[in-house]
N, C-alpha and C positions, 0 to 999 in steps of 0.2 A: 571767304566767310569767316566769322568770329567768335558766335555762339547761338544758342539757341536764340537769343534775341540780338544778335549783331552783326557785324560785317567789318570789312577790311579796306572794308573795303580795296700810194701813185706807182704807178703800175712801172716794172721796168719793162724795158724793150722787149719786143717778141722773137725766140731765138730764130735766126734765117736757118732755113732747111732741118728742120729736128732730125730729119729719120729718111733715108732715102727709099730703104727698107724697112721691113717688119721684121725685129728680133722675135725670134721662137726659140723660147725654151722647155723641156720638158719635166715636168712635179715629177719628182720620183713618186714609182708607188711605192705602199708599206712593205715592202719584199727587199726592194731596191735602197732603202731609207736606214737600214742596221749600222750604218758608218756614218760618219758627219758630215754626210752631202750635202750642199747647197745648192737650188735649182738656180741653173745659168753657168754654173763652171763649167768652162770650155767652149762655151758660146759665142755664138760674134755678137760684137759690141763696136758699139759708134766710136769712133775714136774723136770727135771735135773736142778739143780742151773744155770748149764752154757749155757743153751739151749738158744740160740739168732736166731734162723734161720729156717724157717718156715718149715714144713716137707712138702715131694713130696704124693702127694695122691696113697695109691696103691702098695707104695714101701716100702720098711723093712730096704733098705741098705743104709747111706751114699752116699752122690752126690761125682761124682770128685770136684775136686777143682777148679775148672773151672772159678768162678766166681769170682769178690773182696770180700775176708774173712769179717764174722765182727769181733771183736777180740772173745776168747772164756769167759770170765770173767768180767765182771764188776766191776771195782774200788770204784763205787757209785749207790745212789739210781737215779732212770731216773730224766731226768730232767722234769720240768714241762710242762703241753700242750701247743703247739704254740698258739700263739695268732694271728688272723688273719693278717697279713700285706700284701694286695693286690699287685698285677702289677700296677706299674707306669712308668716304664721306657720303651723302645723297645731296645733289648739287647738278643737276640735271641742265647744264645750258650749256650752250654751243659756243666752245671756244673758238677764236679767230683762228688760229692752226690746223684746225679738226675743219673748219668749213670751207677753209682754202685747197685745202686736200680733195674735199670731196669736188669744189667746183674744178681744181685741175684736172680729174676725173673723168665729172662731165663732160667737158670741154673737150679735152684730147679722144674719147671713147663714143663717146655720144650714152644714148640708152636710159632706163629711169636711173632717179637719184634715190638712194635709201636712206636712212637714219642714222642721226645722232645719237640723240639722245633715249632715255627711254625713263617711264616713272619707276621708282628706287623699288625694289622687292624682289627676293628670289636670290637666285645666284650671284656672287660678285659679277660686277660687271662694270667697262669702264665708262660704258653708256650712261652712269648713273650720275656719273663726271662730265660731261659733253668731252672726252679725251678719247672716242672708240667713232669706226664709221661702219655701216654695213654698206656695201657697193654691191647692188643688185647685179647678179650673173649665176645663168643655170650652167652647172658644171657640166648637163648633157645636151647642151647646145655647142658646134663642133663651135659656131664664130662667139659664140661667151668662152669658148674654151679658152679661144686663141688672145684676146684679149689679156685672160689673167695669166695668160701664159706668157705674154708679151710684157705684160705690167711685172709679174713677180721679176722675171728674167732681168728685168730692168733696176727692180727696188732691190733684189738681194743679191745678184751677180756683180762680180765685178762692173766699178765704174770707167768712167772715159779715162782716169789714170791707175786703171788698175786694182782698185782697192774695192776689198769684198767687201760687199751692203754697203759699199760706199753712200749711195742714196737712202738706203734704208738709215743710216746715221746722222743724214743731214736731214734728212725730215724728223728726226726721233722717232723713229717706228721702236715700238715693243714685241709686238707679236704681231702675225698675221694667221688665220685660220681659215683653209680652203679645202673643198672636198677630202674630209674628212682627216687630214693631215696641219701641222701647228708648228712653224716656225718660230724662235725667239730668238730675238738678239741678246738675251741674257747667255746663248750655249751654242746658237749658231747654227743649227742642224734641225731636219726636219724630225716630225713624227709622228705616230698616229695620234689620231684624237678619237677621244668616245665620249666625247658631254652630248649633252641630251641630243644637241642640235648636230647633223653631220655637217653643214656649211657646204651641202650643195646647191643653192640658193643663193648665195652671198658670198663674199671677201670680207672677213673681219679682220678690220686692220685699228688693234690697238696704239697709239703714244703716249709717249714721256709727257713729265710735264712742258718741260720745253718746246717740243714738238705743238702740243695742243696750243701753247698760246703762243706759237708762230715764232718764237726764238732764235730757233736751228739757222742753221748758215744756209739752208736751203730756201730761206725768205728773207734773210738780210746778209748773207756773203761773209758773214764773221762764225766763225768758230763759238758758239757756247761753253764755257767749261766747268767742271762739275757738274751736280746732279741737283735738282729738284725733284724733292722729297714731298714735296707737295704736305697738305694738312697732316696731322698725328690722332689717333685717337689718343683722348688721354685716361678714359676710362674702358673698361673688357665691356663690349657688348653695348657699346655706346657709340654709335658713328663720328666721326669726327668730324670737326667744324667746316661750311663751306671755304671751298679756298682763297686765301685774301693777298696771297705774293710768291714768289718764289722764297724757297726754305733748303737753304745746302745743307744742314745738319740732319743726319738721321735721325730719324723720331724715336724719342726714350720708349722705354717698357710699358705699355699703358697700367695704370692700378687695376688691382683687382675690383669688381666691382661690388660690391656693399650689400650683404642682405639686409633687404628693405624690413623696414621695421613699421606697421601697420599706424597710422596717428587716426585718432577720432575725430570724426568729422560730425559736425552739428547736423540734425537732418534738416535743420531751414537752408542746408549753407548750397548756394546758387551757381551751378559751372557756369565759369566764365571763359570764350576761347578768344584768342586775338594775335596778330601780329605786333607785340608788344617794340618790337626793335627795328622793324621796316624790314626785315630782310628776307621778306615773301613768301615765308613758312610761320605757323600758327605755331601758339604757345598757350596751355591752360592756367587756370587762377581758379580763386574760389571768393564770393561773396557773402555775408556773413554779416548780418545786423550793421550794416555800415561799416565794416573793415574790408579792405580788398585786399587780395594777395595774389599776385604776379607771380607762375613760374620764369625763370630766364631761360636763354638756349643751354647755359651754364651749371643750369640745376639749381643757382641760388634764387630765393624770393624776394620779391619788393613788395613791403607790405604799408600801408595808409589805412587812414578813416575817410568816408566819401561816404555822403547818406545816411541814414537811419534806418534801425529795426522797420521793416514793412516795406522800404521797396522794392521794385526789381531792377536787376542790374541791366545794361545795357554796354555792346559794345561797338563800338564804331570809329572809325578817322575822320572825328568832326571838323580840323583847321588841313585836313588834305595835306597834310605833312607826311603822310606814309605811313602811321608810326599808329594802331589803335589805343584808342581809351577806353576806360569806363565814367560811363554815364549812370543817373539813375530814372526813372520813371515815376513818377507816382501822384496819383489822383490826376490823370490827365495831362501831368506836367513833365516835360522832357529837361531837368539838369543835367547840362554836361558840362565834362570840361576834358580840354584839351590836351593835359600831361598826365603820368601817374604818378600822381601826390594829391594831397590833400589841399581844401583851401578851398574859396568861392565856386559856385559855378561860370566858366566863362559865356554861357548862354541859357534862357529858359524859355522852353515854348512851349507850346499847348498845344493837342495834336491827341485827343482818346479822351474816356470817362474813365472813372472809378471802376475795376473789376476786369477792364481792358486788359489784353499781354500784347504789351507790347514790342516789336519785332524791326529789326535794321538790315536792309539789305538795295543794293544798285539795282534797283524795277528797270528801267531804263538800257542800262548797259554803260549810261553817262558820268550821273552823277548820284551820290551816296541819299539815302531815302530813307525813309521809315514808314510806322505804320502800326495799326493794333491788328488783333485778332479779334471779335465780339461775338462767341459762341457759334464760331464754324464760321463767321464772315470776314473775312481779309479785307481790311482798308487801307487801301497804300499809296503814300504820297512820294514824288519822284524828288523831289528836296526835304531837306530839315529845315522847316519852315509851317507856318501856321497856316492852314486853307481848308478847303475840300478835299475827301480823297480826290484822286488821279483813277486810280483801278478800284475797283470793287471784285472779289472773288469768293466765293463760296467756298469749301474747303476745308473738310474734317467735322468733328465734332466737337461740344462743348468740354467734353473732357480728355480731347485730344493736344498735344504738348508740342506746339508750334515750333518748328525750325526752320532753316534759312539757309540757302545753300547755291551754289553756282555748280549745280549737279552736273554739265557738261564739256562747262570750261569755254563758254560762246561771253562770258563776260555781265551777262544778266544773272543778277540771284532769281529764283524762283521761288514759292512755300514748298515746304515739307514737314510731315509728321510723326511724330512718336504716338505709338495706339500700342500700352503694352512690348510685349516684345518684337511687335509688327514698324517698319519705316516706309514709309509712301513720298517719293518725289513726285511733284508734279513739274514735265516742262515747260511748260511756258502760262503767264498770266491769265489762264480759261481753265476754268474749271471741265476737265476731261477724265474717264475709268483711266485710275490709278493700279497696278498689282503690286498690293505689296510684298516685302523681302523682310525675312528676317533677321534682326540683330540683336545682342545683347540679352538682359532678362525684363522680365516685366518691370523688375524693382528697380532697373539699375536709372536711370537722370539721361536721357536722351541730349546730347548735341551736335553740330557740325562745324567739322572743318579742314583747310588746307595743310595737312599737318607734312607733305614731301615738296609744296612749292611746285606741284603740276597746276596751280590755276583752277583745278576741281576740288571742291568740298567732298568730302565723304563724312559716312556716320561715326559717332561716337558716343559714349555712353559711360556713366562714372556711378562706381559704388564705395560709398566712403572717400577714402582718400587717393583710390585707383584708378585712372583715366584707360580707357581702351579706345582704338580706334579703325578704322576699318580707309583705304586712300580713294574709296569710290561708293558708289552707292549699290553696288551688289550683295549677293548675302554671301556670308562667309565669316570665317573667324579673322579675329581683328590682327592687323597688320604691327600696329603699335601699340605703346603703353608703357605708361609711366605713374610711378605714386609722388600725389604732391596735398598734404594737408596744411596749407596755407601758412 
């Protein structure tokens, strides 16, 4: 979603005989943990040269092959342990590394699969990276015991030639957290943990960068070297850019971050939100007697003239390049054009009267639509195209402040309302009892959008030159927010 009126719209061979037996090791508890113990010292361990792949508890025979191979040989000695490099970024998608992990998991272990990822909020986390897995297992089930006991025994004890975390260094593991205790390959040793969560429930098993996107010699037989440092924040308080390559340089000091300095904003001037750069997180602007202003991911503005005093702005991906524009509306007529800059409309259609708001959003699920709003009645057509509505819906009242939003993340926008400091989603195209939630203040400019790249719009709302935002359509106070006066 864009704004109140817009939218965004080969496997190697399988090792013979992994495990004849089942390796069991025992998690130190926190009593046992005061020295730098490693669970698995002094344990048996497989001795095959080429054994890379944890053995199934129980079982004698070879898994299929089911899962992504790691190679059967090694070229090199492991590389060396990760060195912690935290979440800074919000970039929430599943790297190849992170997902191969989890299927070799499945595969060897069997049982559910847990998560990647997770949407950006709250505590660091490397979830927010797709570079973290949870692996479902109850710490007080004896065979989930045995299991993580079998797996860590394997990831942090000596390998088939002897070298501690040998595997844990060829996959790039960071850290691992299990009933209530927290390994790192930054120091080696276990030890208590007290974050919110105890992790008896799950294996949380952080990676490097390397690690997440499949690097390590434990998926290509070659040694990695150095470190990726993955993105930099470059401002305090500012997340840092999603990740675009590997980066060996440690990332500078970020600047201190700049007391914002309030700019006036015009009261006709129009939020506009949109996917200005494709890169599937929302960015605001502002509209204003025919001049638009584009925030970037970068803080900087792109500013043009497009329309005149008296329209309404519109935002949408009218050439399906990824990438939103703005459009304008007025007296019925849809100008749009395709880039941000100024200059002809590349298309004009008709589609609403005079007095109409008009609204942009995927009805469908397919392809990108519009539509007015006409004193509480929704017209909405499933192309940008001249015809009959498609749907008709009822919905709000005449002095209520239409928005537009993919409230659940199924890929159809649906209406939504600003009434005051009241937001009403409705899900799907029928008019159904709404309860509303509240956000924002009465006074502040209602809009929606995807502003973490989970694929769901949430509310948001601007007063002056101050955007706030909220990543769902709950009530609460807003998650984000940035000042940008055009």
């Amino acid at each position: 979603m864009i704004s109140p009126t817009g939218h965004r719209g080969s496997r190697t061979r399988l090792l013979v005989g992994l495990m004849t037996a089942a390796v069991v090791a025992t998690i130190p508890t926190p009593a046992q943990a005061a020295g730098p113990e490693v669970p698995g010292t002094g344990a048996s361990v497989v001795s095959a040269d080429d054994l890379v792949r944890p053995s199934r508890p129980g079982t004698a025979s070879a898994l299929a092959a089911a899962a992504p191979e790691p190679v059967s040989r090694y070229l090199s000695a492991p590389e060396a342990l990760a060195p912690y490099v935290p979440q800074v970024s919000c970039d929430p998608v599943e790297r190849p590394g992170t997902v191969r992990l989890r299927e070799l998991l499945r595969t060897t272990y069997g049982g559910p699969v847990g998560g990647i990822t997770r949407p950006c909020g709250g505590a660091r986390s490397e979830h927010y990276e797709g570079r973290a897995y949870d692996w479902m297992l109850d710490a007080s089930d004896p065979e989930d015991a045995a299991k993580a006991s079998d797996f860590l025994t394997w990831l942090i004890g000596p390998d088939a030639k002897g070298v501690a975390a040998g595997n844990a260094r060829r996959l790039g593991v960071m850290y691992v957290i299990w009933d209530r205790r927290i390994w790192g390959s930054y120091n080696g040793v276990w030890k208590s943990y007290t974050g919110a969560s105890p992790h008896t429930d799950h294996i949380h098993i952080s990676l490097s960068w390397d690690g997440a996107m499949a690097r390590t010699s434990f998926w290509t037989g070659t040694t990695v070297a150095g470190t990726d440092y993955g993105p930099c924040v470059r401002q305090v308080g500012v997340p840092a850019p999603p990740y675009r390559g590997r980066n060996t340089q440690p990332c500078p000091t970020p600047t201190p971050t700049p007391t914002p300095t309030p700019v006036a904003v015009p009261g006709a001037a129009q939020s506009l939100v949109g996917d200005w750069d494709g890169d599937g997180r929302d960015e605001v602007g502002l509209f204003v007697d025919g001049v638009v202003s584009l925030r970037r991911d970068d803080g900087a503005a792109v500013r043009y003239r497009y329309g005149r005093a008296g329209d309404v702005a519109v935002v949408g991906d009218w050439d399906r390049d990824g990438k939103d524009s703005v459009g304008v509306y007025r007296n019925g007529m849809w100008y749009l054009r395709n880039s941000a800059s100024g200059g002809a409309a590349d298309r004009a259609v008709g589609f609403g009267l005079a007095g109409d708001r008009p609204v942009v959003g995927t009805w469908d699920g397919r392809s990108l639509g519009f539509g007015v709003v006409r004193k509480g009645r929704w017209l909405l057509r499933s192309s940008v195209s001249q015809g009959p509505a498609d749907v008709v819906v009822d919905f709000g009242r005449a002095s209520d402040r239409p928005l537009v939003g993919d409230w659940d993340g199924d890929g159809r926008d649906t209406p939504g309302l600003q009434r005051g400091d009241l937001r009403f989603a409705l899900p799907g195209l029928r008019q159904v009892p709404v309860a509303p939630v509240g956000f924002g203040r009465a006074s502040m400019q209602g809009f929606a959008g995807d502003f973490d790249g989970d694929r769901r719009d949430g509310w948001g709302a601007r007063s002056g030159d101050h955007f706030v935002w909220r990543n769902d359509v709950r009530a609460g106070v807003a998650q984000g927010d940035v000042r940008f006066g055009g």
